[in-house]
C-alpha positions in Angstrom: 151.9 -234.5 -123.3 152.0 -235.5 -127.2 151.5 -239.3 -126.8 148.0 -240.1 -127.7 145.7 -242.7 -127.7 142.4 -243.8 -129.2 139.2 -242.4 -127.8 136.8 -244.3 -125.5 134.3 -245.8 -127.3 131.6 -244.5 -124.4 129.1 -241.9 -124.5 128.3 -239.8 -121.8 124.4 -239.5 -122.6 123.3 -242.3 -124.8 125.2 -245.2 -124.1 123.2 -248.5 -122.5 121.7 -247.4 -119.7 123.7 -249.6 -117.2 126.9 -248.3 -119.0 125.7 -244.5 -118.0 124.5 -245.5 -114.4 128.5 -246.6 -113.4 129.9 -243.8 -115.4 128.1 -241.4 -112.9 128.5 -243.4 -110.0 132.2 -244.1 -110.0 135.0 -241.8 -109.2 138.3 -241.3 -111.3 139.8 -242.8 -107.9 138.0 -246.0 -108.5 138.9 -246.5 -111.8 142.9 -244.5 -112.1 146.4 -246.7 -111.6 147.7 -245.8 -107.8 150.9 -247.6 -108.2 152.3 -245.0 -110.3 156.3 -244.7 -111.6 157.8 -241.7 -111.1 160.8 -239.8 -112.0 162.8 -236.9 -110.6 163.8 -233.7 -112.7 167.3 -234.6 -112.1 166.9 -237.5 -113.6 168.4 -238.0 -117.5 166.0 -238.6 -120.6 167.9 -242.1 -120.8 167.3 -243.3 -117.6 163.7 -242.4 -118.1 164.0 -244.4 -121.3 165.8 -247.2 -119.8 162.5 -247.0 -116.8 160.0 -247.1 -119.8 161.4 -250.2 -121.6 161.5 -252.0 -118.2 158.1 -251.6 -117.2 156.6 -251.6 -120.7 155.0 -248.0 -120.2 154.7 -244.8 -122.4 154.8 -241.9 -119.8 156.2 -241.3 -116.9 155.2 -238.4 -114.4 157.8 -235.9 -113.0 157.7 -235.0 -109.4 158.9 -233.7 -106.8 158.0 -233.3 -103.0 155.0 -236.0 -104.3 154.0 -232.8 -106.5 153.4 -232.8 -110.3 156.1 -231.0 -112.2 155.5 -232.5 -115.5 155.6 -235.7 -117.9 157.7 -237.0 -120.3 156.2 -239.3 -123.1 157.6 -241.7 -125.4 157.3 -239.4 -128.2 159.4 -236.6 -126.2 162.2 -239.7 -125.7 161.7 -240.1 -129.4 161.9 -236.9 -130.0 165.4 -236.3 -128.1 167.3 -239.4 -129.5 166.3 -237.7 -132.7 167.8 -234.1 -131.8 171.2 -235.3 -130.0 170.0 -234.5 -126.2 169.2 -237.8 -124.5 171.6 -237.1 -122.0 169.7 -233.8 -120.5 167.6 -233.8 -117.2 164.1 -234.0 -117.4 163.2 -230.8 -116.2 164.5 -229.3 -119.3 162.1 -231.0 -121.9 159.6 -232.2 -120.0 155.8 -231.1 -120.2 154.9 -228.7 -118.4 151.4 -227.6 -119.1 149.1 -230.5 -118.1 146.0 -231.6 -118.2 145.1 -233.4 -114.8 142.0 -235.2 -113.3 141.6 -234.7 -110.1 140.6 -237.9 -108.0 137.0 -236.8 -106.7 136.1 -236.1 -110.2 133.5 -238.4 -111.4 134.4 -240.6 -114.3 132.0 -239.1 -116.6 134.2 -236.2 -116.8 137.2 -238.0 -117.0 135.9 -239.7 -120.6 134.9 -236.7 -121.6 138.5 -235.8 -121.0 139.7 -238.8 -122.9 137.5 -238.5 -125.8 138.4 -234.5 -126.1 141.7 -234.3 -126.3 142.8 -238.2 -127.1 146.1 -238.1 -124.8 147.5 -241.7 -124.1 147.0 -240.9 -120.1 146.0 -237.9 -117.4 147.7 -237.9 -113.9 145.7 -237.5 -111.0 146.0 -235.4 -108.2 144.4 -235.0 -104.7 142.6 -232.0 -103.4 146.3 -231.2 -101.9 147.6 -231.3 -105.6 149.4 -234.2 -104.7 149.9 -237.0 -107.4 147.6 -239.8 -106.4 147.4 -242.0 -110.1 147.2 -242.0 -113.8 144.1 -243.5 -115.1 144.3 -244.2 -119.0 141.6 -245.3 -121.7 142.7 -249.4 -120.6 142.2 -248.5 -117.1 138.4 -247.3 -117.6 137.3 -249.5 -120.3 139.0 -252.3 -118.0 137.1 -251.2 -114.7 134.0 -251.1 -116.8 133.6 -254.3 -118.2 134.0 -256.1 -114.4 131.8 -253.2 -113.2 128.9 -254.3 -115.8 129.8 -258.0 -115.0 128.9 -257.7 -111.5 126.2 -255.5 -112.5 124.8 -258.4 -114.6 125.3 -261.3 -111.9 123.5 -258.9 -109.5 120.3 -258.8 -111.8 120.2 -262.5 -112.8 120.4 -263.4 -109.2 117.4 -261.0 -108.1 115.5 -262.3 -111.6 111.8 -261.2 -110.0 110.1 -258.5 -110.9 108.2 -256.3 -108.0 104.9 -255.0 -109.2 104.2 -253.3 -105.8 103.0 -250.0 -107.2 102.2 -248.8 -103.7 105.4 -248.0 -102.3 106.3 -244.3 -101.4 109.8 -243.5 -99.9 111.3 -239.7 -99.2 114.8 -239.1 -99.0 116.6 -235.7 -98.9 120.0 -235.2 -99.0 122.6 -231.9 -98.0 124.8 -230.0 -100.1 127.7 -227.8 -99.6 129.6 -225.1 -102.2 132.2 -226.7 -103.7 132.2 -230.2 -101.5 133.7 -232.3 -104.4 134.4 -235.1 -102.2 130.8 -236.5 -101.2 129.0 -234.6 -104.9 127.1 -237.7 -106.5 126.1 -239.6 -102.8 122.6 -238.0 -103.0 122.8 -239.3 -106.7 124.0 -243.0 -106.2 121.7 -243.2 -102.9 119.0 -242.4 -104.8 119.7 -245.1 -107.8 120.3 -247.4 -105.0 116.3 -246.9 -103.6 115.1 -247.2 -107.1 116.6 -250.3 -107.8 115.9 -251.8 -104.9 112.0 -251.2 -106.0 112.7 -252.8 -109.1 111.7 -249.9 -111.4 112.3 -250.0 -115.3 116.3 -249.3 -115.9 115.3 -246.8 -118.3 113.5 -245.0 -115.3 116.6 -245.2 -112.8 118.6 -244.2 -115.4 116.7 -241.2 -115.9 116.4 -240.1 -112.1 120.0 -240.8 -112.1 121.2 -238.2 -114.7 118.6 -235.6 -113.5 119.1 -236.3 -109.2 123.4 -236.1 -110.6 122.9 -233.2 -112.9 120.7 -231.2 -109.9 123.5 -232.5 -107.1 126.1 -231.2 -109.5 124.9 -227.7 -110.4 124.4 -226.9 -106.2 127.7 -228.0 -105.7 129.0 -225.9 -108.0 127.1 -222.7 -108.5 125.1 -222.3 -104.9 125.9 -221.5 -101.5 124.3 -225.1 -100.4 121.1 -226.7 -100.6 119.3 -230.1 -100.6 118.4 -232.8 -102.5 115.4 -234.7 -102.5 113.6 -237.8 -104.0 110.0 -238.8 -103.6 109.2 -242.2 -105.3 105.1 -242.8 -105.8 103.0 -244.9 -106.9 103.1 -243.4 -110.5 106.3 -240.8 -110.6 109.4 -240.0 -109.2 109.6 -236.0 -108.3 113.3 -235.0 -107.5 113.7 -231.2 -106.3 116.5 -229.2 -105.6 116.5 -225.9 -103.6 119.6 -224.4 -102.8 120.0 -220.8 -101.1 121.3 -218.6 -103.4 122.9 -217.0 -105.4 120.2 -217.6 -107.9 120.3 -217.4 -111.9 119.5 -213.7 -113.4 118.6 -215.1 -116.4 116.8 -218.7 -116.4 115.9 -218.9 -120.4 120.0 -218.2 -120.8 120.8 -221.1 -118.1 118.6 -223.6 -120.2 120.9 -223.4 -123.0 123.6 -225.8 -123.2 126.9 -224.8 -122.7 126.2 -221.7 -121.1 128.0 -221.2 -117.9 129.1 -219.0 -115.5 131.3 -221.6 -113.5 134.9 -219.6 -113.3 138.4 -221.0 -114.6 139.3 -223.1 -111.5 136.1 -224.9 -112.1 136.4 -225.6 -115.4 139.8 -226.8 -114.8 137.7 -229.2 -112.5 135.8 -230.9 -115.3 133.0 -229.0 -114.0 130.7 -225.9 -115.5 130.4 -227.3 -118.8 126.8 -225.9 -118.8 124.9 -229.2 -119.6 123.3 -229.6 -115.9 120.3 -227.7 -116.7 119.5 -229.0 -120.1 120.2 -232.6 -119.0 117.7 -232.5 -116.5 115.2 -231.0 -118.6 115.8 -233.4 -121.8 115.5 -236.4 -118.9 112.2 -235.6 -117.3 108.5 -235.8 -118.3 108.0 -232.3 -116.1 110.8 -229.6 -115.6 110.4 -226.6 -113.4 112.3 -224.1 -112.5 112.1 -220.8 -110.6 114.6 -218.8 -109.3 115.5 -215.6 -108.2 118.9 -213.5 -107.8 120.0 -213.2 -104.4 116.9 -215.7 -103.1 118.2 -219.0 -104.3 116.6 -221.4 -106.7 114.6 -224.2 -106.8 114.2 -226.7 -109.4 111.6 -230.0 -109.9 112.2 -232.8 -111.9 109.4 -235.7 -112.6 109.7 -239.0 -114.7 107.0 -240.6 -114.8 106.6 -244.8 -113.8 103.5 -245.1 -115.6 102.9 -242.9 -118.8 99.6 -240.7 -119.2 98.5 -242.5 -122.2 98.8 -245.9 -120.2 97.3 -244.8 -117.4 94.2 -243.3 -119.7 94.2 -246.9 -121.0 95.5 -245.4 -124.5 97.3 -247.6 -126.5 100.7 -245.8 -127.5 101.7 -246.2 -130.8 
């Protein structure tokens, strides 16, 4: 899969803060192409060409039996004008070793895809491994600007601000080992409650990345757990408490990068070994405590109101 493409100008932890909100709310399924062209290994490099020109695309997936087999770029059409073998069947020069997104993913880790390894687009396949799409750098900066319009509209039209500091509200939420399909409802439920108290977007965004970050990690590493959010009049407390397998070494699990999610689940997008430290860098108190074979249990708080302004001390 030669044919590249420029990066998306979109980072994953310090872009605008409604920017990183969508990016961890939507799915690559909400952003990828559906309506995807295909072509069979039987078919010739030519006609492929001849399919590419028509449509005024650069790639065109392989299948078979709705599977993935492969892709063949422009450059690999290039490529065999260039070497005298137009006339061969695609299975013969097509690319085989892919890089896919699978269509549960969340669309943080399919820019962190993008940006990584710069390819002009990344098929997508179902749980069944059954081409679904192909989302490209167009297709998500395309979804994101009517995302943040609507965004937008939505906040001019509510224009009040709620200085209710009384409010409380508890939600808690269920996780399962390796339930891709619902990871990041607790997270977006949980945005949703917070927004509709009208707290500071730099707070939401906050909870957001730590309530995500927490869901993800359970989904991932534990045998299940839950979820839960408790908004007061002064702090938002999320915890996370899952029921096993625990972490042998906590200090080591704080660093980023570390991991010990296996191949499969890096070949997910997830277990990049950021959940931990994301959480942390995001909250004004971080706890965690944990135990092999006894589960862990982690608590996250971000302040509403800062100590300093609650003291009635200036900051500076």
């Amino acid at each position: 899969m030669p044919d590249t493409a420029s990066p998306v100008p979109i980072s994953t932890v310090d872009s605008p803060s409604v920017v990183l909100e969508l990016i961890y709310q939507l799915k690559v399924k909400d952003v990828m192409t559906s309506a995807v062209i295909t072509a069979a290994k039987t078919d010739t490099l030519r006609h492929i060409q001849a399919v590419m020109r028509e449509n005024y695309i650069t790639g065109i997936p392989i299948t078979g039996e709705n599977k993935l087999l492969g892709l063949v770029s422009i450059d690999d059409i290039v490529t065999a004008l260039d070497k005298g073998y137009i006339d061969v069947p695609a299975e013969e020069k097509m690319t085989r070793n892919l890089i896919v997104l699978e269509d549960d993913m969340p669309l943080s880790f399919a820019i962190s895809y993008l940006n990584k390894y710069s390819y002009g687009r990344y098929p997508v396949v179902n749980k069944n491994k059954e081409l679904v799409g192909i989302l490209t750098s167009k297709d998500v900066i395309g979804t994101l600007l009517v995302e943040m319009n609507r965004e937008v509209l939505r906040l001019e039209k509510m224009n009040q601000k709620n200085d209710n500091t009384g409010v409380y509200s508890e939600m808690e939420f269920a996780t399962a080992r390796y339930d891709f399909e619902l990871a990041g409802r607790a997270s977006t439920e949980i945005k949703k409650a917070l927004k509709k108290h009208n707290l500071d977007s730099q707070i939401v965004r906050r909870v957001a990345i730590a309530s995500y970050e927490l869901e993800i990690n359970q989904v991932v590493h534990s045998e299940g757990g839950t979820i839960s959010c408790s908004i007061q009049p002064d702090r938002v407390i999320i915890t996370a408490a899952d029921t096993g397998p625990g972490i042998e070494d906590v200090n080591r699990a704080l660093q980023e990068g570390w991991s010990t999610a296996n191949e499969w689940i890096r070949s997910l997008g997830f277990g990049a070994g950021m959940g931990l430290a994301n959480t942390k860098r995001v909250s004004d108190e971080f706890t965690i405590s944990s135990r092999p074979g006894e589960g862990t249990t982690v608590r996250s708080v971000v302040y509403l109101i800062s100590p300093k302004e609650e003291s009635g001390v200036s900051p500076l």
